[in-house]
Structure formats: structure tokens, C-alpha cells
MARMILUM-672828 format. One record per residue (C-alpha): y, z, x. Coordinates in steps of 0.05 Angstrom, whole numbers, plus 5000, padded with zeros to 4 digits. Each point is the difference from the previous one (the first is absolute). Layout:
YZX...
END
This chain:
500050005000505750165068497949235008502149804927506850485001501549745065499249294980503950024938505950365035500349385043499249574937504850334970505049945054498949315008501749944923505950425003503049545055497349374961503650204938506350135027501049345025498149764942504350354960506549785043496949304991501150074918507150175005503549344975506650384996502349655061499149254974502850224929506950165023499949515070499049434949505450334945505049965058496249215017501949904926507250265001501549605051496549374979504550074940506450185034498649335049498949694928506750274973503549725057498649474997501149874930507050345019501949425044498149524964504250304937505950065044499349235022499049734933506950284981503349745065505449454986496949625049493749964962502349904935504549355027493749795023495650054943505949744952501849455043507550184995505850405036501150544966507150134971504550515023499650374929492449985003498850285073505250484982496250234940493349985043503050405053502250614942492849914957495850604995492149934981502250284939498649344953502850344935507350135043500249335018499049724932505050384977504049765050499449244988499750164930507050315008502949415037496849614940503750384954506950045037499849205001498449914928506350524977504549675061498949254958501650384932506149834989504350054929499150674958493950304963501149594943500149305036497849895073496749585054493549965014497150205063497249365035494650405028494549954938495749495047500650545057498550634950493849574971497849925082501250715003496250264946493449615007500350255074499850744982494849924946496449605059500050595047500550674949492250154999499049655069504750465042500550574945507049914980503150454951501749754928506549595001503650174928502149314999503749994925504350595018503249595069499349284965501849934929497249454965505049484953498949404968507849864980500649515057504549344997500249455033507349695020499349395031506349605029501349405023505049805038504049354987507050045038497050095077507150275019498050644956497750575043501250614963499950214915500050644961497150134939502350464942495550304947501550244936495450384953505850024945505449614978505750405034503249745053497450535054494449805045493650315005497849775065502949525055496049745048502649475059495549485029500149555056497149394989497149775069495849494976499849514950495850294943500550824992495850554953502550584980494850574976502850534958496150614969503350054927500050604962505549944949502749384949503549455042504849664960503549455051501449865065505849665035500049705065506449995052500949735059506350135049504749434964497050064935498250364943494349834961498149954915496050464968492249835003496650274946493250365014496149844951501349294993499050015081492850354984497450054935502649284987498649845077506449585002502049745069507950215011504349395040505950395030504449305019497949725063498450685028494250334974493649894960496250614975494050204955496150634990494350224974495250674989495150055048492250194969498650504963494150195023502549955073501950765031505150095046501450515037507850425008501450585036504950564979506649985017504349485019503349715064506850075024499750665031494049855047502449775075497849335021498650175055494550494981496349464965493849595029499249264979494449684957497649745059500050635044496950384931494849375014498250145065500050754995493749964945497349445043500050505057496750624954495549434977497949905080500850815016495950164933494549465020499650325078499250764971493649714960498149675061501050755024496050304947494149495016499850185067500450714981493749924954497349645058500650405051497450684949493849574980498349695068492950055016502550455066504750524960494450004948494550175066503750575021501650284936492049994986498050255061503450584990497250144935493449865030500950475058501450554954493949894965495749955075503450695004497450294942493149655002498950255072502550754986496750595012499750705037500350315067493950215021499050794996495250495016497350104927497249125008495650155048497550794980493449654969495549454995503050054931507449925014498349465051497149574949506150094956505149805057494949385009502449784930506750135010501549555046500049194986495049644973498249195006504049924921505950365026500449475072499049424945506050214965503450065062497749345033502149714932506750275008500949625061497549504983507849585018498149465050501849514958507450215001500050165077498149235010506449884963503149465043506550185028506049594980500849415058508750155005500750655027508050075001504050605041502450654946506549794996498149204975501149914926496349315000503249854937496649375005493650145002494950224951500250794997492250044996499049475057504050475045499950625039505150455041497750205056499850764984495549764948495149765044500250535037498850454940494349634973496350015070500450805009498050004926494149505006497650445072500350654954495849704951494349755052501350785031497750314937494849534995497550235069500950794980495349854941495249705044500150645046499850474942492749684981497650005071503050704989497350204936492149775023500550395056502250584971494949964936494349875062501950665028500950374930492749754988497850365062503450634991496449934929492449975029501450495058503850524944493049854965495850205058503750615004497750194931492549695008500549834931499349294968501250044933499549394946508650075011499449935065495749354993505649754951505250175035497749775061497949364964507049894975503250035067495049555033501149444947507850154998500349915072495649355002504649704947506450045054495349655047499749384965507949825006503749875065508049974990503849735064498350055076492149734988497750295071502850694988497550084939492749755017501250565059502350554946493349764955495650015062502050735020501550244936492749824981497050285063501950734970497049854931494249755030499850735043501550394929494949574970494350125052501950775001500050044921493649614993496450525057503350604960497249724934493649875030499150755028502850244932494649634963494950245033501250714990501049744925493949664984496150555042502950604958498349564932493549875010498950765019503150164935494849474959495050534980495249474980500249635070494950285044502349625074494049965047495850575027501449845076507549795010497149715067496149564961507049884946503349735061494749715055503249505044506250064965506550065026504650494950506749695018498449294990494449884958498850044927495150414953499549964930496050454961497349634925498150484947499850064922505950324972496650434941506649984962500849264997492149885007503349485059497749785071505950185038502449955071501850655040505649995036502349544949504049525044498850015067504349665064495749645052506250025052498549465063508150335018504249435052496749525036502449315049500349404963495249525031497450515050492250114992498850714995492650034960502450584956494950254958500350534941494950204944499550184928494750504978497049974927496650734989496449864934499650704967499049734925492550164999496849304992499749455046506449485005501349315029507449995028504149365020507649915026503349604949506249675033505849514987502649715069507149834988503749885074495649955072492650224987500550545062495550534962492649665011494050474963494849754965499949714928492750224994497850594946496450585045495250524959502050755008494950434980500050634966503550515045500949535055506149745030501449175010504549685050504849375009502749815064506649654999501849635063507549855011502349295026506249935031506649804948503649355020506050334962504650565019500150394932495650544965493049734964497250384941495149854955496750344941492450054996496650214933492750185005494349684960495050534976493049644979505349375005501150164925503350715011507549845030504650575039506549705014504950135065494850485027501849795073506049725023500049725075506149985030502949795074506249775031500749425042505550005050502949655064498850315073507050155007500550314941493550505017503550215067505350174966496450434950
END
């Protein structure tokens, strides 16, 4: 027993030692939060990027480019004092709109001009609706700014006399001789049209120029009758309503008071929506890139392998060891099944399973940080902080691959050493129990299981397998010799207590030419109880223990039939080969008489294989009478190198 204790306290420290590498191994804390900070800065690279480009698209340089224009002094002004703030700047052009419209309202509330700037205002409006959902634009109350009329008329004059520059007209909504609106005109060209927004009863007009004063024209023969009025040689005029169902569009208040300087021209209006058109279009550009660059296959990588990590974290989790693990065979077995299984490394493997995105071709155009290429197609380029990101990213990745490959070179060796501090705990205790067997069982096929994968570095883990085996195979050979011993002193003390079983007279003749620790005897009597032939002990281990594969060693072992059922039997080996036939003994049914004691010899050839060979044998009573798995041979077939190093 000093042996056993002293070899389990060197198990054990072996263990202790095994497991704490181990358990630094299964900290993933460190490539959780190096590849957050990977991710931060892949972003921030990201976000740079996107930054300079942003910057360039508003750049007057840029925009003269892309509109194929110099830009006016107004409009670079107006670039030069825009904010990102859309809804300002709408309010802003909508302003200068407005401003415009009043400035060409001229006359009094009653009678007035009409803005030429409908066409503009109609340019305007589909534009906003255009970009309101795109770019999130707040609701434009476009009835309270612009008020919709329909009492529009047309004035249209023609000039005859070409020497006449210069008119005003007077109009009356009553008969009296005071003037409800006058309004000069210069008449540039040949034909003129004068719009006026009429909200009151016109009654006549009367036209004077600077030598001249003109007759009455009546206003409703001029447009309900649509008569055309012949002033002499100077003037021709006609008017008429404009549609009803045509809108147009006034402002409030009139012009007069507004300073003309302060006002922008239809055609700067023009190119100021033009340019929001062009800004408007670049900032969805933006917003594409944006979407981009969040969905990108590499952003999207990063953000998963995080998520994934956390999960390899919690999958691989579990205690320090303490003292209390390794107290018992017991509590050894129980920190066996705490630790990783083959399922959990699947789920692990699976969550790295991301080569597909690290042979994610890198853009061809790698530009320096501080290169918009404006030009180019955002996901056909990279900065080079970005490639720099990725790489460090992409060599964390194949790092963590790597750690998982050490933690199950790790993990075997440290469930090959728990399974030896298991059978030496046992052989403290020199008890085998049918939980022992189980449990025992259970590590053995556990263990076997994380033999049949290999994750990375193929040589060290065929190395890690190789030694990692060696020790089960030393647990295995110890636990098979303690089980052996153990049954002995099992089946000896139950046939003792079978009062029925009488075992032969002289043990010398039980046992002649029999050697205790390797061969077999087997005791057949009938159970009164069951009014059966049974087999005593009732399964029985014919152990051949480790031999050299291919190495001809003529090993020889017995089984021993004591008949003791009180009539005369014929016994056979019935036997289903199912690997190498190594076991040879004899097919042929021997009589046993009554009392005495038959024999089969059972010659061992050498295995070709490096593995353990078991077989079950059932024996055939009067060939008609059938005891299964009465003896099971057993041997282990193994390498020279591997025997020295037993």
C-alpha cells in the first residue's frame, strides 16, 4: 500500500501541475478585449475614412467638378457658411425663396404682381419631396410660407411706336377718380406680359406714357369680352384670366421695403437648389458608404468573433483545481466530467469555423490615411490603417485558433492523468465496485472520443495522442491487474458461501498444473433454485496482459472445466472470431466426467495490430446446453517502444 500512496502522490502532482496549465490555457479574457480594442480601431480607421471623404464631397473643388461648372460667388459663399444641418439649410433657401417672391410683389394687398418665380418654387418643391424621406428632412408647412391663388391675369402688351420705352398703368376698382394701384413698366422689348394677382373688382385701366395721357379701358370689355384695346400708334393690349384650375403661389407681404441688394436672382435661387440637389445626392452617397462600411463582410467578422469568443469563454469555463477534487477516487471522477468533452470542442471548432472570411481578398488600391479617393469605389478601397487593422485582426483570429488547439492537447493530457490518479486512488481502497467499473468505463470511452479529432499543428497533436495514450494504457494495465486480483478473492469467497457446492477433496488435485494468476477454472453445477447448469465464477478473464506485436513469444494459458454437477458432461468453446484469430484452442467437445476436471489450452499468436483483442466465448454443455461470456480472453498488442517505455 506505501507503493500505491506513494504513486498517487506523484500522480497527483503531476495532475495538479497539468491542470494548472490548463486552466491558464482556458482564459479567453485576453483575446475578448485585444480584439474589442482590434474592433474599435477597425471602426475608428472606418470612420476616418468616411470623414474625409465627407469633407471632400463638400469641397468647392469637388462639386465644380462633378457639376461641370464654376461655382458663383453667392453659391461658394453659401457652401463656405452651410452646416450638416439639412433642415437649417432649407430653411435657408427657402427664405431667400420667399424674400424674392415678396421683393417682385409689388402694388397693395388688394392688387399686386406676381412673383415670377412659380417655375423656380415648382423646382423647389418637387426637390424637397424628392429628398424628405431620403435624408430625413423635417416637414416643410408649405401653405403657411406659400399661399395658393387662382385670381391671376394675364396683361399682355404689345408694343407699336418702337420710340416708346417707358408706360404706367392706373387701376381703378370704382368709378372715382382716385387710383387704386399704379404700376410703371418699361417696355424693353417688343411684346410685354404683365401678371397681376387680383383680389378686388377692377373697373378700368388707363395707360400714360411721358407725353400722353391715355382713355379709359374698360375691364370687362378687355376680359370678359376679350376685346383687344388699340391705344393710337402706341400700344396694343389684351388680357385675359389665367386657368382656374392652375395654383399659383404668393407670398405675404409686399415689396418696396426689402433692399435690393439683399435679394438673390432666379438664377442664383437656380443654382443654389441645383447645388443642394448635388450636396443632397453626395450625403446619400454618404449614407451608402456608411451602410457599407457597417455591413462589410470585415466589420461584420469582427463583430461575430467577439460574440463567438464570449461564448468559447463560457463553453470552456470551469474551476481551479482544489484539494477537495482529488480527496477520492470519487471526487476525481467528478472533476473528470467537469472538464470538456468532444460536444463542447465541436461547438467550439464550429465557432471558428471563419476561414472563409480570412480568405477575403484584400482590396488591390491601398491609399495613405489621409487620401479621400473620392474617385474610387469605397468598397474597392482601403486606407492603409485599415490594412493594417485587418492583418493584426486576421493573426488574432489564427492565435485563438492555435490556443484551442493547445487546450485539447491540454485537456487529453490532463483527463490521461485524472484517469490514473482514478485507478491508483482505487488501489488504495482494493475495492472494485460495479461504480467503479462504470465509472472507469465512462472515462475510458470519454477520453477515446477526444482521440479521434486533431485541430491545428497535426505533428503535435499526434505527439500529445501518443503520450497521452501511453498513461491510459499504464492506468488501463494497472486497473485490469487490480480487477483481476479483486476477482479472485470474489469468486473464491462466493463459491465458499454456495452451501450446495462441494469443491474437490484435494485442492492439489483442484489446481494440478495450474498456474493461479493466469489460468482459468470454472466450476459447473446445478443451481437448486433455478434447477440450472450454471458456471462458477460466472464470468471469468483469461488475461494474456501486453505483448510485441509480431514478436513470437509461444504464450500459453489454460481453462479448467471442474464438472461438479453429478453426471457426466461433454463441453465445447463456442466462439465468434471478429478481428485477428490470435486465441487458437480447439473447437472439439472434450467429456468431463463426474467429479473430474477438463482442460483447454489456448495458445496465443502474435497481433499484427497495436490495440487490445477481446473476445467473448460461451460454452456448449452436451452442445445443446449454452453458457454465454463465460471466458473472456483478453491481450494488448503494442509497439517495442512503447513496452520500454512502460
Amino acid at each position: 500500500m506505501n507503493l500505491f500512496d506513494t504513486l498517487l502522490s506523484l500522480s497527483l502532482v503531476d495532475l495538479a501541475e497539468n491542470y494548472e496549465n490548463l486552466y491558464k490555457l482556458i482564459d479567453f479574457k485576453f483575446y475578448i478585449d485585444h480584439c474589442l480594442e482590434i474592433n474599435q480601431q477597425w471602426k475608428l480607421s472606418g470612420k476616418n475614412f468616411l470623414q474625409l471623404r465627407k469633407e471632400q464631397r463638400l469641397n468647392n473643388e469637388y462639386l465644380t467638378k462633378i457639376i461641370g461648372r464654376n461655382l458663383s460667388y453667392i453659391e461658394q459663399n453659401f457652401i463656405s457658411k452651410s452646416t450638416y444641418d439639412n433642415d437649417l439649410n432649407i430653411r435657408y433657401l427657402v427664405e431667400q425663396i420667399r424674400k424674392r417672391m415678396q421683393w417682385e410683389q409689388i402694388g397693395n394687398e388688394q392688387i399686386f404682381t406676381l412673383s415670377t418665380c412659380q417655375i423656380l418654387l415648382r423646382k423647389f418643391f418637387h426637390f424637397y419631396h424628392q429628398y424628405q424621406l431620403l435624408i430625413n428632412l423635417k416637414p416643410l408647412n408649405e401653405n403657411e410660407i406659400f399661399h395658393i391663388t387662382h385670381q391671376v391675369y394675364f396683361i399682355d402688351i404689345e408694343k407699336l411706336n418702337l420710340q416708346l420705352h417707358s408706360i404706367t398703368m392706373s387701376i381703378f376698382n370704382s368709378n372715382n377718380k382716385q387710383t387704386n394701384l399704379i404700376i410703371p413698366l418699361d417696355l424693353v422689348d417688343k411684346y410685354s406680359r404683365l401678371i397681376l394677382v387680383v383680389n378686388t373688382n377692377i373697373i378700368k385701366l388707363i395707360i400714360n406714357t411721358e407725353n400722353s395721357i391715355g382713355t379709359d379701358i374698360s375691364w370687362t370689355k378687355l376680359v370678359d369680352q376679350q376685346q383687344i384695346h388699340t391705344w393710337d400708334n402706341h400700344l396694343r393690349i389684351k388680357c385675359f384670366p389665367a386657368d382656374r384650375n392652375e395654383c399659383f403661389y404668393t407670398v405675404k407681404g409686399l415689396g418696396g421695403s426689402i433692399d435690393d441688394n439683399d435679394i438673390l436672382s432666379i438664377n442664383d435661387l437656380d443654382r443654389l437648389i441645383n447645388i443642394f440637389d448635388e450636396i443632397f445626392q453626395q450625403q446619400i452617397n454618404q449614407k451608402k458608404e456608411e451602410f457599407i462600411w457597417e455591413k462589410s463582410s470585415i466589420t461584420l467578422l469582427f463583430k461575430l468573433f467577439i460574440e463567438n469568443l464570449n461564448k468559447i469563454n463560457q463553453l470552456f469555463k470551469c474551476s481551479p483545481l482544489s484539494d477537495i477534487d482529488l480527496l477520492t477516487s470519487s471526487n476525481i471522477y467528478q472533476l473528470f466530467l467537469k472538464l470538456p468533452t468532444l460536444e463542447i470542442f465541436k461547438q467550439v471548432f464550429d465557432l471558428l469555423q471563419i476561414d472563409n472570411q480570412l480568405s477575403i481578398i484584400i482590396p488591390l488600391q491601398i491609399v495613405n490615411d489621409d487620401n479621400s479617393a473620392i474617385n474610387q469605389q469605397f468598397n474597392q478601397i482601403w486606407t492603409q490603417n485599415m490594412e493594417k487593422t485587418f492583418q493584426i485582426g486576421k493573426n488574432l483570429i489564427i492565435d485563438a485558433q492555435k490556443r484551442v488547439s493547445d487546450i485539447l492537447n491540454s485537456i487529453r493530457s490532463t483527463k490521461s492523468r485524472i484517469i490514473l490518479c482514478y485507478v491508483w486512488a482505487n488501489a488504495l481502497s482494493v475495492n472494485i465496485t460495479n461504480d467503479s467499473e462504470h465509472e472507469f468505463s465512462v472515462m475510458l470511452s470519454e477520453y477515446s472520443k477526444l482521440n479521434q479529432i486533431s485541430y491545428g499543428n497535426q505533428s503535435e497533436s499526434i505527439k500529445n495522442i501518443e503520450e497521452s495514450r501511453r498513461i491510459v494504457d499504464e492506468a488501463n494495465q494497472v486497473y485490469r491487474t487490480m480487477k483481476r486480483r479483486g476477482n479472485i478473492w470474489t469468486d473464491v469467497k462466493h463459491l465458499l458461501d454456495i452451501k450446495e457446492f462441494q469443491i474437490e477433496n484435494n485442492m492439489n488435485d483442484a489446481f494440478l498444473g495450474s498456474q493461479m494468476d493466469r489460468d482459468v477454472h470454472l466450476w459447473l453445477i446445478y443451481d437448486n433454485t433455478s434447477n440450472l447448469l450454471v458456471c462458477h465464477p460466472q464470468f471469468a478473464i483469461l488475461d494474456f496482459g501486453i505483448v510485441l506485436r509480431g514478436v513470437h513469444q509461444r504464450l500459453i494459458q489454460r481453462v479448467f472445466i471442474h464438472n461438479q454437477t453429478g453426471k457426466n458432461l461433454t463441453v465445447g468453446i463456442d466462439r465468434k472470431i471478429i478481428d485477428e484469430n490470435i486465441f487458437d484452442v480447439t473447437i472439439e467437445h472434450i467429456p468431463i466426467n463426474i467429479g473430474a476436471m477438463g482442460e483447454f489450452e489456448v495458445l496465443l499468436k502474435p497481433p499484427l495490430n497495436v490495440k487490445i483483442f477481446e473476445e467473448d466465448w460461451n460454452l456448449a454443455i452436451d452442445k445443446t446446453n449454452i453458457l454465454p461470456n463465460a471466458v473472456q480472453p483478453l491481450v494488448e498488442g503494442c509497439r517495442v517502444q512503447d513496452f520500454y517505455n512502460l
